[in-house]
C-alpha positions in Angstrom: 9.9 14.9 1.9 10.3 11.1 0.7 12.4 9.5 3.2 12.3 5.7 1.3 10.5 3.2 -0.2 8.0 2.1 2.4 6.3 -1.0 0.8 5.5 -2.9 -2.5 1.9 -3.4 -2.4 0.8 -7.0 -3.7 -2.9 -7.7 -4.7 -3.1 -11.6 -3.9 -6.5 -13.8 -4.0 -6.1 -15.2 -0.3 -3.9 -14.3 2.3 -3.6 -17.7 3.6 -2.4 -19.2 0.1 -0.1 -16.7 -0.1 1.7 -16.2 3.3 3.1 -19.7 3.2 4.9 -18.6 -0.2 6.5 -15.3 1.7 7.3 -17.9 4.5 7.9 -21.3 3.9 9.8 -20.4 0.2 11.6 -16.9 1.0 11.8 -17.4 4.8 10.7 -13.9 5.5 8.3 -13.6 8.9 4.6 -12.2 8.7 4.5 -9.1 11.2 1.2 -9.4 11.4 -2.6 -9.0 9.3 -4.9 -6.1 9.6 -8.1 -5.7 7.8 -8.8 -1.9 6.3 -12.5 -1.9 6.0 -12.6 1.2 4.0 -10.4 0.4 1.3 -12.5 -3.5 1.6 -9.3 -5.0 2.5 -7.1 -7.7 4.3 -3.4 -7.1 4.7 -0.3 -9.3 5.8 2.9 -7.4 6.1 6.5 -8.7 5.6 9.7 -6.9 6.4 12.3 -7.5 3.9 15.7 -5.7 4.7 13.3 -2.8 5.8 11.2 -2.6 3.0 7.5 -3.9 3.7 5.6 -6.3 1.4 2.4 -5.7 1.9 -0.1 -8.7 0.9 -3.4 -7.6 -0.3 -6.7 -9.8 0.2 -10.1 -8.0 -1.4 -13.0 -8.8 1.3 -15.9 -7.6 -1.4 -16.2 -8.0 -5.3 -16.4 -4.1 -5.4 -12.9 -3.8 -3.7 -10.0 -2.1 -5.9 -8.1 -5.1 -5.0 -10.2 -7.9 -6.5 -11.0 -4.8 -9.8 -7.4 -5.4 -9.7 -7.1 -9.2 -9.6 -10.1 -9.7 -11.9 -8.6 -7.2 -14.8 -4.6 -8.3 -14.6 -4.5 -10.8 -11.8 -2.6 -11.1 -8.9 0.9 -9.5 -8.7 2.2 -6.0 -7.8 -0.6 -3.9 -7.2 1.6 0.1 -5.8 4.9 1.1 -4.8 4.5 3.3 -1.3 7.1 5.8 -0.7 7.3 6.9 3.0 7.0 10.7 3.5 7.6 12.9 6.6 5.2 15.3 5.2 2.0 13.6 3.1 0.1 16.9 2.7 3.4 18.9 1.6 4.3 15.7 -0.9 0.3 15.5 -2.6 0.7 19.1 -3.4 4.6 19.1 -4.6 3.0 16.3 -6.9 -0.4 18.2 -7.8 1.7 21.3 -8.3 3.9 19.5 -11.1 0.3 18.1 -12.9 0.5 14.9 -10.9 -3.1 13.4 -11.0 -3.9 12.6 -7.3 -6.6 10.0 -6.5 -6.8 10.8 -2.9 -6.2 14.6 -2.2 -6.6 14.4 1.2 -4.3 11.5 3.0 -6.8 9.1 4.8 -5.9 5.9 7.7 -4.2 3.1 6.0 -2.8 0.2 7.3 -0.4 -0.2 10.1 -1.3 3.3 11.4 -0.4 5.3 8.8 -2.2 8.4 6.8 -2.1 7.6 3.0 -2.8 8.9 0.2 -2.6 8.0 -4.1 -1.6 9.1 -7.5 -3.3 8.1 -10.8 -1.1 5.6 -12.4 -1.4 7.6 -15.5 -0.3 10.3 -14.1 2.9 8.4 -12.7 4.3 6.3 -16.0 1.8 3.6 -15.3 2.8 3.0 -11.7 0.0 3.3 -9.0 1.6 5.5 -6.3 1.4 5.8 -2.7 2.7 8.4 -0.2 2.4 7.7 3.5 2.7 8.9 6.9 3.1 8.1 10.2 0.1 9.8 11.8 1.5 12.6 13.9 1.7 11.2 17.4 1.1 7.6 16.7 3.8 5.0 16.1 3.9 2.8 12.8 3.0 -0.7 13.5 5.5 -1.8 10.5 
């Protein structure tokens, strides 16, 4: 089930205003960007003491990240925890009357199936589960 906290997602207005802050001020190293068209997405992923920050960039006005941005501004966006079972962990939390955005886990970033939980549903929190795909290896 969850196996730790797999990243704090961060909903930031440009990636490349941003990464100098995660580099240059908390000296952390930027594994690498990946863009997430479905989700209308740029990422940037740090490793800190191995917990991932995860930078998000909108690429389209109708993107949950700038929705985010343009209601409470930039800051944390989700918590993800990391899961050896997604599909197992979705219906543990539907079978308790979590409220589950995604029912089905879909391809996230970094190789990994994810999947998320109404923040009303979760004390205000939006909530991720993810997954290595079965077969594939995690980028970070």
């Amino acid at each position: 089930m969850i196996q730790s906290i797999d990243h704090l997602g961060i909903a930031v207005r440009s990636l490349d205003e941003a990464i100098p802050l995660y580099e240059k001020s908390f000296g952390l190293t930027c594994l690498g960007r990946e863009e997430v068209a479905s989700q209308r997405v740029r990422t940037a992923f740090f490793d800190a003491g191995g917990v991932h920050i995860e930078l998000l960039e909108p690429t389209s006005p109708e993107s949950p990240i700038a929705k985010f941005i343009a209601e409470k501004g930039e800051g944390i966006h989700h918590i993800a925890f990391r899961t050896d079972d997604i599909s197992a962990q979705l219906k543990q939390a539907a079978d308790t009357g979590v409220r589950l955005i995604h029912a089905e886990p879909f391809e996230g970033a970094a190789g990994k199936l994810v999947a998320f939980l109404h923040p009303k549903s979760t004390r205000g929190v939006l909530t991720e589960f993810c997954a290595v795909k079965p077969g594939a290896v995690a980028a970070h």
